[in-house]
C-alpha positions as CSV (number, residue, x, y, z in Angstrom):
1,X,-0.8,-49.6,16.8
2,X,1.7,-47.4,19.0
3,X,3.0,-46.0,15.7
4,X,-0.3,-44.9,13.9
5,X,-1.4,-43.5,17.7
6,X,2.0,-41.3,17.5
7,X,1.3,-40.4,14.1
8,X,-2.7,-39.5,14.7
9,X,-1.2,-37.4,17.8
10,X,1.6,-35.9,15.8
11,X,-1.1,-34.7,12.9
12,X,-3.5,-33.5,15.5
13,X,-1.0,-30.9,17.1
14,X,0.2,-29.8,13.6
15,X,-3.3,-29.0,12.3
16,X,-3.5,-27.2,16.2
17,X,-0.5,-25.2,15.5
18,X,-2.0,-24.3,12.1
19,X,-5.7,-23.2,13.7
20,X,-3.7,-21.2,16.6
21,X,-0.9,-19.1,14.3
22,X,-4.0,-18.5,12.0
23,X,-6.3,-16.8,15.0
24,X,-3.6,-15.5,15.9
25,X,-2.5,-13.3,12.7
26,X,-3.6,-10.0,12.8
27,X,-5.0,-8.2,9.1
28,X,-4.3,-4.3,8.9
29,X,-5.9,-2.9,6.1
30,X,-4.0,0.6,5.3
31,X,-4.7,3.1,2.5
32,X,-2.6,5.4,0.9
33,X,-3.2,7.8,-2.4
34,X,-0.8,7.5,-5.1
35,X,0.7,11.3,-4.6
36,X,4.3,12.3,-3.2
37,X,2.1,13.9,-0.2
38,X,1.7,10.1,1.3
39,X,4.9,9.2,0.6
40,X,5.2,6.8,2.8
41,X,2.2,4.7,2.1
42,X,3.3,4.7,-1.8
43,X,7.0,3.4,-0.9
44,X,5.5,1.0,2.0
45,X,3.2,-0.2,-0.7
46,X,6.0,-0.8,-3.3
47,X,8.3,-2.7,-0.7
48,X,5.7,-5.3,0.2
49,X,5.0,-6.1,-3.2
50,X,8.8,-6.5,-3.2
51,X,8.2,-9.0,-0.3
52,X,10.6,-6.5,1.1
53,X,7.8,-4.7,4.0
54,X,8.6,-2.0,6.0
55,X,5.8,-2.4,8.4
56,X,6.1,-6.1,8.3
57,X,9.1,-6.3,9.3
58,X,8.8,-4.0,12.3
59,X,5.6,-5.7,12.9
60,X,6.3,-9.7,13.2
61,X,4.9,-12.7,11.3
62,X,1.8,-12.7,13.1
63,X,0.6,-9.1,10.8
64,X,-0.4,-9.6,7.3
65,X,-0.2,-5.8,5.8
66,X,-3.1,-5.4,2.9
67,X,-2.5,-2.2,0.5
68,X,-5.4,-0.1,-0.6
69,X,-4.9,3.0,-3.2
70,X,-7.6,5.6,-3.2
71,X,-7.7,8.8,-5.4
72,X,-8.4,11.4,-2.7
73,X,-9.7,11.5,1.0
74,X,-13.6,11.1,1.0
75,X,-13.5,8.0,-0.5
76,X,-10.8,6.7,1.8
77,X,-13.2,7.7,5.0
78,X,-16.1,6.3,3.2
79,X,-14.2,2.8,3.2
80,X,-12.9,3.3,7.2
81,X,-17.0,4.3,8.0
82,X,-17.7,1.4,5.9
83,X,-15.5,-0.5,7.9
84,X,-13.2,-1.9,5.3
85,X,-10.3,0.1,6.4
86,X,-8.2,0.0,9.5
87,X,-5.2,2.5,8.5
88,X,-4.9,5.2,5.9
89,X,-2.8,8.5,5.1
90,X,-5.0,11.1,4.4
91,X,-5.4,14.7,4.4
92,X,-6.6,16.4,7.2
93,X,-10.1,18.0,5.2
94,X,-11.4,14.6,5.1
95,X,-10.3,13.1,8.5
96,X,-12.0,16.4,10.2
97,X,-14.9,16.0,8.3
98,X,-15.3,12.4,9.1
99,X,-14.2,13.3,12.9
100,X,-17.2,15.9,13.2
101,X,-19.3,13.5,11.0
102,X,-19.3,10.5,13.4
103,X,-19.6,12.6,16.4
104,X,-16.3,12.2,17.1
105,X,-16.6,8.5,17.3
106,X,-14.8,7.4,14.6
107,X,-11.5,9.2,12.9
108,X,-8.0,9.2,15.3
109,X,-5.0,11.2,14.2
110,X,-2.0,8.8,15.3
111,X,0.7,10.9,13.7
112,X,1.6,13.2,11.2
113,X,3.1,12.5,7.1
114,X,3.7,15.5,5.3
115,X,3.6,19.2,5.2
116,X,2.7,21.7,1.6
117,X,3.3,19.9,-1.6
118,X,0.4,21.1,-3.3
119,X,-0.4,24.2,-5.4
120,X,-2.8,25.9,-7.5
121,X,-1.6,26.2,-11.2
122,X,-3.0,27.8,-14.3
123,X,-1.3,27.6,-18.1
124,X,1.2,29.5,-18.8
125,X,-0.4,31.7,-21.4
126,X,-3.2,32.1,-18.9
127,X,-4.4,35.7,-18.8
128,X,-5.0,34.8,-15.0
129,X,-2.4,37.2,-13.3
130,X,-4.2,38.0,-10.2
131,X,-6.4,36.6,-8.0
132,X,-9.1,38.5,-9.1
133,X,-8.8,37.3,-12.7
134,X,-10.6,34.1,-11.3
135,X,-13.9,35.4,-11.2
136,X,-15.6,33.4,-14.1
137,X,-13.2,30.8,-14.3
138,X,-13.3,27.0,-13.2
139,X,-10.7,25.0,-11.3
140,X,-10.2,21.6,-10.9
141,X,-9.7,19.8,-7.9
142,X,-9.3,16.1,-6.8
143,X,-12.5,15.3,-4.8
144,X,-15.4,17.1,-3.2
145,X,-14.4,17.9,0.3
146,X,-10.6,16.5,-0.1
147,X,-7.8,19.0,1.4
148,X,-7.3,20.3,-1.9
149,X,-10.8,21.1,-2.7
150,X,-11.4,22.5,1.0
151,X,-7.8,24.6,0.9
152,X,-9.3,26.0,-2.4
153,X,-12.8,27.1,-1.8
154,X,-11.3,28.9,1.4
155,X,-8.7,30.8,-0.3
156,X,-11.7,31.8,-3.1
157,X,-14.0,32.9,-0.4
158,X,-11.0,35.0,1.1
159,X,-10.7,36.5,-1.8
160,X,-13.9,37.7,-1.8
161,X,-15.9,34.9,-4.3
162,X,-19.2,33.8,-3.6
163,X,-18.4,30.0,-3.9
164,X,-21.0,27.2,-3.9
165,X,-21.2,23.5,-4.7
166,X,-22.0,23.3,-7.9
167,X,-21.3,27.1,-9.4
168,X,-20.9,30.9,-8.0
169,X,-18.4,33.4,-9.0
170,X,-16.0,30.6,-9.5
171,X,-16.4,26.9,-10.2
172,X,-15.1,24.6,-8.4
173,X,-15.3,21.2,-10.6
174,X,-14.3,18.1,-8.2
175,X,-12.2,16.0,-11.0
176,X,-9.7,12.6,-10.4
177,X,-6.2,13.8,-10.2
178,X,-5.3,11.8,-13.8
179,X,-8.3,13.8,-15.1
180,X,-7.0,16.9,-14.6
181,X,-4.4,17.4,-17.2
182,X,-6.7,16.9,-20.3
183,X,-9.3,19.2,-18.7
184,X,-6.8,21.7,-18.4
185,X,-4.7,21.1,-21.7
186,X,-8.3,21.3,-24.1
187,X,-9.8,24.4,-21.9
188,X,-12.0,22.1,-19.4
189,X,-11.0,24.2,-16.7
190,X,-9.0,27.2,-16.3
191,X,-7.1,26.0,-13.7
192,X,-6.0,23.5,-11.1
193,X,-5.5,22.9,-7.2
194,X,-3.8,19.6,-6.7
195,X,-0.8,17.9,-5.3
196,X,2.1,16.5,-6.3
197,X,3.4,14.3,-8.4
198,X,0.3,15.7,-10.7
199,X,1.2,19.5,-10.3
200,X,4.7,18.5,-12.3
201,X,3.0,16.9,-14.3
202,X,0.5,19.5,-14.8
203,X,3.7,22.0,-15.7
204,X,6.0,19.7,-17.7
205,X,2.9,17.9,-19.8
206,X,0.1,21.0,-19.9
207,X,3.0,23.6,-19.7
208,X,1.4,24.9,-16.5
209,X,2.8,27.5,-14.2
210,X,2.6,27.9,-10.3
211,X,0.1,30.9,-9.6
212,X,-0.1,29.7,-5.9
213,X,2.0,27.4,-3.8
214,X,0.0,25.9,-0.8
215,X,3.2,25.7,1.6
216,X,2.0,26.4,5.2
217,X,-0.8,23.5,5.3
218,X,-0.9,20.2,7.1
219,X,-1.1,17.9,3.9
220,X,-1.2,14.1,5.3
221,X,-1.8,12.6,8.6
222,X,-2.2,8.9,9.6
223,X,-5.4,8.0,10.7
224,X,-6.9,5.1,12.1
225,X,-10.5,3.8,12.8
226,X,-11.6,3.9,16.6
227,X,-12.3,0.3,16.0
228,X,-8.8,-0.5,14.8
229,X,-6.8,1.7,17.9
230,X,-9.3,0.2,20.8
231,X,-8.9,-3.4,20.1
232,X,-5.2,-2.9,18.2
233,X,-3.5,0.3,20.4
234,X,-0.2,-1.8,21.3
235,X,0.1,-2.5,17.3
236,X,-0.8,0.6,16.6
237,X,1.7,2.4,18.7
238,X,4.3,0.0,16.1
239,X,2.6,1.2,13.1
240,X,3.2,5.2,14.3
241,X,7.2,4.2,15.3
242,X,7.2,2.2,12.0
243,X,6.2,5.4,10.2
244,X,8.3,7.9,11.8
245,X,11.5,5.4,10.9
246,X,10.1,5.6,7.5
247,X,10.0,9.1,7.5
248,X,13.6,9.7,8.3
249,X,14.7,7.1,6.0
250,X,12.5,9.0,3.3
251,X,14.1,12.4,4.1
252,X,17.8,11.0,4.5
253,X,17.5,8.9,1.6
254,X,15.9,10.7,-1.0
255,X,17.1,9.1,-4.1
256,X,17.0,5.4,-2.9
257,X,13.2,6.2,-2.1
């Protein structure tokens, strides 16, 4: 009798154990796009499906770390307003839109990512030489009201091109990055405004030239939800060191990453 009562107890604070480390584990739900601009979200991605987690390991056992890719920075808001995102790397179009959006109730910049790394290329046999040459034309870019596409219709109005949503003296034409290189190799669009990897790709595969390199811009912050950093802000203050050690290891380690 004594031994089934020490076994019943035994079982009892097992399955207690269990209940307590599961409340106690913690989900972050981070996004990342799959461009060289969120760097660290693509190789923090790649490591924990090595089992090999940055941000886990800097975290603890009690933080499960669940990936999400997106293709450009609207969508990734949509999914933090939807609340199905804690985390994400984004561009800072997006997060600004979403920040005046909400009312300033939603979107917090916790630290920064990356800087340039995106450009505006045409073909190489392009008769576009100058930016007036772009009156007329369309140009591709990744998402309606992503960095790229805000950094583009800017730099068009600047130039003195009456610019709207859907037409004007240039179109704009809001197209996935993978998209983009048919479009541009079968005459789709006269040009593109992207990031990297795709402009490389854009000039090794659609033998595309540079006509404008977007160097001075603020390409990636990390975001988080208000939700996440009020109920979270001692994680979340590991997550931003986590990501600056990441960084440096990025930029010292270039080849390994």
């Amino acid at each position: 009798m004594k031994t089934k009562l020490v076994l019943f107890v035994t079982a009892a604070i097992c399955v207690f154990a269990q209940l307590v480390a599961a409340q106690d584990k913690v989900v972050v739900r981070f996004g990342h796009f799959p461009n060289i601009t969120h760097a660290q979200g693509v190789i923090a991605h790649a490591l924990s499906r090595n089992g090999k987690g940055w941000f886990e390991e800097r975290l603890g056992p009690n933080v499960e770390i669940q990936w999400f890719t997106y293709n450009a920075g609207p969508s990734a808001m949509e999914a933090m307003f939807a609340g199905s995102l804690d985390l994400t790397y984004v561009g800072q179009g997006p997060a600004l839109n979403a920040h005046f959006k909400s009312n300033g109730q939603e979107v917090r910049v916790i630290a920064g990512a990356a800087n340039a790394g995106a450009a505006l290329v045409v073909k190489s046999d392009s008769s576009i030489k100058t930016a007036a040459d772009f009156r007329g034309k369309k140009i591709a870019t990744p998402q309606l009201g992503n960095t790229q596409d805000i950094s583009c219709r800017a730099w068009l109005k600047a130039q003195g091109f009456k610019v709207t949503q859907t037409g004007g003296d240039v179109t704009v034409l809001p197209t996935n990055n993978p998209d983009q290189l048919a479009l541009l190799q079968n005459g789709g669009v006269d040009a593109v405004w992207t990031v990297e990897p795709w402009v490389t790709r854009l000039e090794r595969e659609a033998k595309a030239r540079v006509f404008l390199e977007d160097k001075d811009v603020i390409t990636t912050w990390l975001v988080s939800s208000a939700k996440f950093l009020g109920s979270q802000r001692d994680l979340a203050k590991k997550i931003v060191s986590a990501n600056a050690e990441l960084t440096d290891w990025i930029q010292k380690n270039p080849d390994e990453a």
